[in-house]
C-alpha positions in Angstrom: -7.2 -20.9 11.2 -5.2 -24.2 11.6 -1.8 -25.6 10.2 -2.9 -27.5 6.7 -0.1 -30.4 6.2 -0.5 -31.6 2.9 1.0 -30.4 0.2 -0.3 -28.7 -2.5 -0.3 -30.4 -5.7 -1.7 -27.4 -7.7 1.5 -25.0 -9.0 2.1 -22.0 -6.9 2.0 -18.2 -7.5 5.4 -16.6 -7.6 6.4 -15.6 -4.3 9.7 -14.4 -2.4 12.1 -17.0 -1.2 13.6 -16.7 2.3 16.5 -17.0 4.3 17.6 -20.2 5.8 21.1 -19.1 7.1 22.0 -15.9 8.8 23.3 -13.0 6.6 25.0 -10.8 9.0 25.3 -6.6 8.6 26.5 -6.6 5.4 24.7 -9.5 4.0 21.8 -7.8 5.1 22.3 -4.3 3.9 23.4 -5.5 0.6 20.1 -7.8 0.1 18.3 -5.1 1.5 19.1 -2.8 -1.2 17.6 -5.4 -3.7 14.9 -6.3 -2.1 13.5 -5.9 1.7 11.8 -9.0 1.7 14.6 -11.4 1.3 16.1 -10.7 4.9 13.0 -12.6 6.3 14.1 -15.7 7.8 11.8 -18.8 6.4 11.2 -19.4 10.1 9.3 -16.4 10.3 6.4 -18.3 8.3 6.5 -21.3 10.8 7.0 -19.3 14.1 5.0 -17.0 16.1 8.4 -14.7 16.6 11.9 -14.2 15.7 14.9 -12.4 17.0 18.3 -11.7 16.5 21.1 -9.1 16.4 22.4 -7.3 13.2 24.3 -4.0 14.9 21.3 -4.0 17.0 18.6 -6.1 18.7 15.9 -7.0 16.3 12.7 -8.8 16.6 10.5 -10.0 14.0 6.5 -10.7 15.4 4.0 -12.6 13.6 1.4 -13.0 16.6 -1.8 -11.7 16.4 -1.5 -10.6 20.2 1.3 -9.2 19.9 0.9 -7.4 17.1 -2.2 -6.0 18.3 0.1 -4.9 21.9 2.4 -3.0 19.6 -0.5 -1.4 16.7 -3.2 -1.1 20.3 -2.8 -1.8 23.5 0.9 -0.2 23.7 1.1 2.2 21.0 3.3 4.8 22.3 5.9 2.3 23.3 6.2 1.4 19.5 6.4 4.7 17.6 7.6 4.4 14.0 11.5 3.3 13.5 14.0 5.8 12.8 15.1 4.4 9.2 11.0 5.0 7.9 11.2 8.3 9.0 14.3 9.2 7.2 12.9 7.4 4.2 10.3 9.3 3.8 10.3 12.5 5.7 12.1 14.6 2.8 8.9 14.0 0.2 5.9 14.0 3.2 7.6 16.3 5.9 5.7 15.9 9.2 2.2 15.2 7.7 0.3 12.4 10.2 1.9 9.2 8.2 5.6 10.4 10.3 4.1 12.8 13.4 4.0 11.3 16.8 2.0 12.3 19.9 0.0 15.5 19.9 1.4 16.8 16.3 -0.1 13.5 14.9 -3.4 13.2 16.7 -5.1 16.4 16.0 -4.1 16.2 12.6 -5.5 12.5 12.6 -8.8 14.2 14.0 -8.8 16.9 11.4 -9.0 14.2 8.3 -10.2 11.7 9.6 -14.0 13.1 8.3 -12.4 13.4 4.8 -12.7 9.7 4.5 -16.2 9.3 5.4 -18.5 6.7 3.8 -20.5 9.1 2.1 -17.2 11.6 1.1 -15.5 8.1 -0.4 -18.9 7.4 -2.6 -19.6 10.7 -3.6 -16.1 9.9 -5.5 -16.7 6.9 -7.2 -17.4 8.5 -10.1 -14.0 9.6 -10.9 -12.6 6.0 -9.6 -15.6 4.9 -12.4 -14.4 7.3 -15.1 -10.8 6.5 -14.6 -11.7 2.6 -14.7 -13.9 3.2 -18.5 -10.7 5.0 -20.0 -8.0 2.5 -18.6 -10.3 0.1 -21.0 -10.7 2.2 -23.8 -6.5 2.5 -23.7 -6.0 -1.2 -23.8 -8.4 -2.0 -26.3 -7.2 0.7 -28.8 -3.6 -0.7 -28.3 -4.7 -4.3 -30.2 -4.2 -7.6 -29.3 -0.6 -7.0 -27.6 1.1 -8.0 -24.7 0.3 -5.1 -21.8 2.4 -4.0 -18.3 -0.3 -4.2 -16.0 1.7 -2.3 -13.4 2.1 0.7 -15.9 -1.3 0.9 -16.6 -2.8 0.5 -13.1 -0.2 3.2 -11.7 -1.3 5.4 -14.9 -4.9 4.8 -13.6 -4.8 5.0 -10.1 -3.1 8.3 -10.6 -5.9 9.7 -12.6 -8.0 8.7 -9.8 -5.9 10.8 -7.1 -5.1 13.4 -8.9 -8.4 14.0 -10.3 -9.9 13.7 -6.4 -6.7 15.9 -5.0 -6.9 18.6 -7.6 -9.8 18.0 -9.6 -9.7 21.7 -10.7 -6.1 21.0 -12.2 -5.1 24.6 -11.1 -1.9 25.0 -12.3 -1.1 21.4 -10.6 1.4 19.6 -13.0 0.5 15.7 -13.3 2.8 14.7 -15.0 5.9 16.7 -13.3 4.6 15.7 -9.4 4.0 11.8 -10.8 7.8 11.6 -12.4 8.7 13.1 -9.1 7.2 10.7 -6.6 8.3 7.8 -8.9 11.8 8.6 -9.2 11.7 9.6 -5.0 9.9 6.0 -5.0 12.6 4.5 -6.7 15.6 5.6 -4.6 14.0 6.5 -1.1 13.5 3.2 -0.7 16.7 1.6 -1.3 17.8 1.6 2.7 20.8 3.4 3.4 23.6 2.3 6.0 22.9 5.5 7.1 19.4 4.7 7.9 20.7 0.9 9.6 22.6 3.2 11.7 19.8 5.9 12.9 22.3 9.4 11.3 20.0 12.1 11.2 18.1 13.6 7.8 20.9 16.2 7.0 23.6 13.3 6.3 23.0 12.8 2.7 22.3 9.5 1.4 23.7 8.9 -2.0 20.7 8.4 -4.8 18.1 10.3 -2.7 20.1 13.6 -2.5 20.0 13.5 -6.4 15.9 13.7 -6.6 16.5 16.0 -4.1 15.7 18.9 -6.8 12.3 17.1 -8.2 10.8 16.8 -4.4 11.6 20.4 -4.0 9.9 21.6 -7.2 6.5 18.7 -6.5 6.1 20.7 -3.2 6.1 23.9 -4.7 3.9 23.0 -7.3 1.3 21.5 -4.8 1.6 24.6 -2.7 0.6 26.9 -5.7 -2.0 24.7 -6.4 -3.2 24.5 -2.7 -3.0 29.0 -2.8 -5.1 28.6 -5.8 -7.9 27.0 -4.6 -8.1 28.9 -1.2 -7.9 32.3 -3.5 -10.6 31.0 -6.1 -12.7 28.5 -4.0 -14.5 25.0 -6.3 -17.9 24.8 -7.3 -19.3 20.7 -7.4 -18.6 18.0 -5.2 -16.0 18.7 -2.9 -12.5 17.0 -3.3 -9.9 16.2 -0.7 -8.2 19.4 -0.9 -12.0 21.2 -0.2 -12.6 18.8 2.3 -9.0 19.5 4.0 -9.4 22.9 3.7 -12.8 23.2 5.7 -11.4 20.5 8.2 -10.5 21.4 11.6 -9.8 20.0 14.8 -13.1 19.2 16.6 -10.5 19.6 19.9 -8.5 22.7 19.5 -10.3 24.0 16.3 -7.0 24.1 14.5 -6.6 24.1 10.8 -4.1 23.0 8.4 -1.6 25.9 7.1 -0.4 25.3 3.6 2.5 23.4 4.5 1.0 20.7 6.2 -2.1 20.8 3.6 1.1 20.3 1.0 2.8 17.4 3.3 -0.5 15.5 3.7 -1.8 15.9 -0.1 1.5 14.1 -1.3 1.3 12.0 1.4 -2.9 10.9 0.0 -1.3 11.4 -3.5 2.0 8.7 -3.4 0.1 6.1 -0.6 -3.2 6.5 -2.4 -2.1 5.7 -6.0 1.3 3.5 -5.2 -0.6 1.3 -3.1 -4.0 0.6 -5.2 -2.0 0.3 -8.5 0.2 -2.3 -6.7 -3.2 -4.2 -4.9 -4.6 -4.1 -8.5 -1.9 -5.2 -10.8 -0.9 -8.1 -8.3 -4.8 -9.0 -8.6 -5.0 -9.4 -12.5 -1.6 -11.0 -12.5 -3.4 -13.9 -9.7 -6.9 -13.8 -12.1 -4.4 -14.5 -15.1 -2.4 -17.1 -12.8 -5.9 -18.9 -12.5 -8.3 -19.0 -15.2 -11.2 -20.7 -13.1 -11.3 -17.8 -10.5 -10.8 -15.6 -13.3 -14.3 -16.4 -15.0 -16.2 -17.1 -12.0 -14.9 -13.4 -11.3 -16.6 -12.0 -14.8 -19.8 -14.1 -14.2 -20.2 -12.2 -11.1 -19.1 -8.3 -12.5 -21.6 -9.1 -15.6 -24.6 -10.2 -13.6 -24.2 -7.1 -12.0 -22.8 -4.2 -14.3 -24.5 -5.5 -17.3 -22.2 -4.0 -19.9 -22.0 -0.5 -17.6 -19.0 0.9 -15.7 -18.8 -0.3 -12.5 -20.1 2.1 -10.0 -20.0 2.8 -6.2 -23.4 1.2 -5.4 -22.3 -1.8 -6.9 -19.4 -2.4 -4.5 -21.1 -4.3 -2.1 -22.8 -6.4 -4.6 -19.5 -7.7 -5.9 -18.2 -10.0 -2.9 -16.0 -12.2 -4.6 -14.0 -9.5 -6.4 -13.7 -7.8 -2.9 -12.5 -11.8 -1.5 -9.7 -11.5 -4.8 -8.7 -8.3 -3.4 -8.3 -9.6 0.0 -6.3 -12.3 -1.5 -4.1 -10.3 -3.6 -3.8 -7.6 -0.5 -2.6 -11.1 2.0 -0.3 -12.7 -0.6 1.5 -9.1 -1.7 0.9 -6.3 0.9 1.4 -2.8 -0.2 3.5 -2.4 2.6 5.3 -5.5 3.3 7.4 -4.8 6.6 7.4 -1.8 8.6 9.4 -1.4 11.7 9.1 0.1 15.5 11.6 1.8 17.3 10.7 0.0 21.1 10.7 3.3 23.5 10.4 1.1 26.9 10.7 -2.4 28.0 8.2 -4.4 27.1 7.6 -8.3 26.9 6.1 -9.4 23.4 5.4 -13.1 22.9 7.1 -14.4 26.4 10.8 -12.4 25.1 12.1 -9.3 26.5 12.4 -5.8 24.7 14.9 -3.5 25.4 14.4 0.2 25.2 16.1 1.0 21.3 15.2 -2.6 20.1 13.9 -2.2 16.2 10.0 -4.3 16.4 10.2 -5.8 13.0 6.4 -6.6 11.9 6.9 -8.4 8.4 3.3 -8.8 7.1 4.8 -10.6 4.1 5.6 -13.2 6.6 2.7 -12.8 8.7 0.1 -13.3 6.0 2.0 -17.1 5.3 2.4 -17.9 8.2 1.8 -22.1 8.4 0.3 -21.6 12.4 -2.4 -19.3 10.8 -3.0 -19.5 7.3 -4.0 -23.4 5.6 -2.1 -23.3 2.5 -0.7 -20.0 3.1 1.3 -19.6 0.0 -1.8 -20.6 -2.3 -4.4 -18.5 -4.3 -7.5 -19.3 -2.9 -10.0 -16.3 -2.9 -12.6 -18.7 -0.9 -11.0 -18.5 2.1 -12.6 -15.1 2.5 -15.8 -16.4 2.2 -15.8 -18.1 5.6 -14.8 -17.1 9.1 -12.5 -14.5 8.6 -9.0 -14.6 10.3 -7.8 -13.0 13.6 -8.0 -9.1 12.6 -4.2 -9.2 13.6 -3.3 -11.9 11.7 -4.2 -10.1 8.3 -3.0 -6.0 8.3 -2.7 -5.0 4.6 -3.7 -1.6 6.2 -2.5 -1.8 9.3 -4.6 -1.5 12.7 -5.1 0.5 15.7 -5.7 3.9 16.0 -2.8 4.4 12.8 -4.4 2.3 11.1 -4.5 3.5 6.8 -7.1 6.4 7.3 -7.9 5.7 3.3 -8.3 1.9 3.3 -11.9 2.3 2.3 -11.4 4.8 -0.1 -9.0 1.8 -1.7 -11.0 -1.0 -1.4 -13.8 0.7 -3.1 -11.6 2.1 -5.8 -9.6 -1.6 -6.3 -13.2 -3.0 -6.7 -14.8 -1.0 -9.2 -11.5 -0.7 -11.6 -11.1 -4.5 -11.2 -14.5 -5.2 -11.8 -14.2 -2.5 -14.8 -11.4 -4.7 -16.2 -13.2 -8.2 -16.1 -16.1 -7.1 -17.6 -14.3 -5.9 -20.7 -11.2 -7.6 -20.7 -9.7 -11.4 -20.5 -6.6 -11.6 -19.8 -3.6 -14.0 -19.9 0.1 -14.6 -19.1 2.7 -14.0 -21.2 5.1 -17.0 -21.2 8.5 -16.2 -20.1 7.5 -12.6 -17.7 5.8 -13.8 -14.8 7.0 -11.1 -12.2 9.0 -10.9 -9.0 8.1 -10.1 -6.1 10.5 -6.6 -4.6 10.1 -4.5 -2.0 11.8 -1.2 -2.2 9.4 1.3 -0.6 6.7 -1.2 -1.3 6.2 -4.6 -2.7 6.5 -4.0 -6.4 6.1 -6.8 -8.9 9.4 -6.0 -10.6 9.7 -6.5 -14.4 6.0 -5.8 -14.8 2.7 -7.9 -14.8 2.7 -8.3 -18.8 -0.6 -9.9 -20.0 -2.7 -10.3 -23.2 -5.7 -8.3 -22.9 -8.5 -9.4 -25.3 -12.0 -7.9 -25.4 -15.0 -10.1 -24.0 
């Protein structure tokens, strides 16, 4: 895609604003701790690379071909940064999101089947069910104003929960969700602890005091997990079925119950977090534009027809998939991650240094002016075209690491969105249009409050 230059008239959708002057180490621990995002340089969106040196050398990279040499080409020499494993390593332990090398890849090989086409569809009919009773809660609750963001994180955890445990064996909903959302809340405020690579047992102040509620999530999710092996699940197979039949197709390993446990939570707080996020940022954009909005419903009812939504009808819905595209480029799930370089390397003409951080800020990347026309604009239609370099848009990553659920999302964002609009109109409420924060992920803090009225 080319540079567009003029401006656009048409009001914009609320979006992160960047830095113009350097911040320096303690600037940019304290703005960290509010909000990731804002320690993004604005010339990140109008350069192919950035660098600098806050304690340590750091480079920002918003090339396609070079982020496709650090996600491909040169994978090992990029292995995830210190300061995300710390983060996250004391909920997940060394389930494949945090393993390297060997430990990773056979465990990559052992679930990778889980996520098969026909696995995903054969459990759209929870992601169906879950979508008919997030309707039948708003439209019992009146004509009132409605967080968005609670309910799609109260519905996207009925899905995985439902396709984690769908026995419910003893598996605590609401004690694991409280958990993961008060870890949520604190893991992800960076610690100068993390900037400065100490290892896990140093504690960080905030995390060490959910320490207690990780502790008794795990132990919960390994009673659950000795349940089901004891007692065994009659109907269609869930995740933990299909991870417990999985092995290595290389070394015939299985799982133990420990990294079952590690790679459950890690399904269970990446595969509700993320879709609830994809989806409320995509009702607050339908509400932000009312024409896209109805040319959205006219689609879902020419195909649903006053049903739920279903998995067949995902690929008959094209333009709510091109929203969720949208939604997925303007506010990525994950909105930075960062590389810990391993060798020298050369990235965009500039040298890397063994210990350089590899900064890859998809927020940035995804409005970027050299690759985006009117990048910070709602325009679902630009999916409908030629499609952009794959490493110019990687809401899910890429490579061989790339999300090994991304279609299990997609399909679930689809029919629950799809669900919404055929029931559901929905408007802003004046006075709570949400900001854009990333902690862990990028949250649209205060809510996405709307008026919800039946179609």
């Amino acid at each position: 895609m080319t540079e567009m230059r003029a401006v656009t008239e048409a009001p914009l959708p609320v979006r992160v604003p960047l830095v113009t002057q350097p911040m320096g180490l303690w600037g940019s621990l304290q703005a960290s701790r509010r909000n990731v995002l804002s320690i993004i340089p604005d010339l990140a969106t109008r350069q192919p690379m950035v660098s600098g040196k806050t304690g340590k050398r750091w480079h920002m990279v918003m090339d396609p071909g070079a982020n496709r040499r650090i996600l491909l080409e040169n994978l090992d020499n990029y292995p995830k940064s210190i300061v995300t494993k710390n983060l996250l390593r004391p909920a997940i332990g060394e389930s494949m999101f945090i393993a390297e090398g060997a430990n990773w890849r056979w465990q990559r090989r052992t679930a990778a089947p889980v996520f098969s086409h026909r696995n995903v569809m054969n459990l759209a009919p929870v992601m169906s069910a879950a979508a008919e009773r997030s309707v039948a809660r708003v439209t019992q609750a009146g004509p009132r104003a409605v967080d968005f963001l609670a309910e799609m994180v109260t519905t996207t955890f009925d899905v995985i929960s439902d396709v984690t445990f769908s026995g419910g064996e003893g598996f605590d909903r609401d004690g694991v969700h409280k958990a993961i959302d008060a870890y949520i809340a604190e893991a992800g405020k960076i610690s100068l602890f993390d900037i400065l690579g100490m290892p896990d047992w140093v504690p960080r102040p905030g995390r060490t005091f959910f320490a207690g509620g990780v502790k008794e999530m795990k132990r919960v999710a390994d009673e659950a997990i000795e349940a089901r092996k004891a007692r065994g699940h009659e109907g269609v197979p869930d995740l933990l079925d299909l991870l417990l039949a999985g092995e290595d197709p290389e070394s015939k390993r299985q799982m133990n119950v420990g990294e079952l446990r590690d790679n459950l939570l890690t399904f269970i707080v990446a595969g509700h977090e993320t879709t609830a996020l994809t989806l409320a940022w995509s009702l607050y954009l339908l509400a932000f534009d009312p024409v896209v909005q109805e040319r959205a419903r006219d689609e879902v009812r020419g195909v649903v027809q006053g049903r739920v939504a279903t998995g067949e009808d995902v690929a008959k819905l094209p333009f709510i998939r091109r929203i969720v595209d949208e939604a997925l480029r303007l506010y990525p799930p994950a909105g930075m991650v960062s590389r810990t370089a391993q060798g020298p390397d050369e990235l965009c003409g500039r040298e890397i240094r063994r210990g350089d951080t590899v900064i890859l800020p998809f927020y940035a990347l995804h409005r970027n002016k050299l690759l985006w026309e009117e990048p910070d604009a709602f325009r679902p239609d630009r999916w409908g075209g030629q499609r952009p370099d794959r490493y110019a848009y990687l809401p899910f990553g890429d490579g061989p690491r790339i999300c090994i659920g991304a279609s299990f999302a997609i399909q679930e964002a689809v029919i629950i969105l799809a669900t919404l609009l055929a029931n559901l109109r929905f408007t802003p409420v004046k006075g709570k249009a949400p900001e854009p924060v990333m902690i862990l992920t990028l949250r649209p803090q205060g809510g996405v409050w709307l008026e919800a009225t039946p179609v």
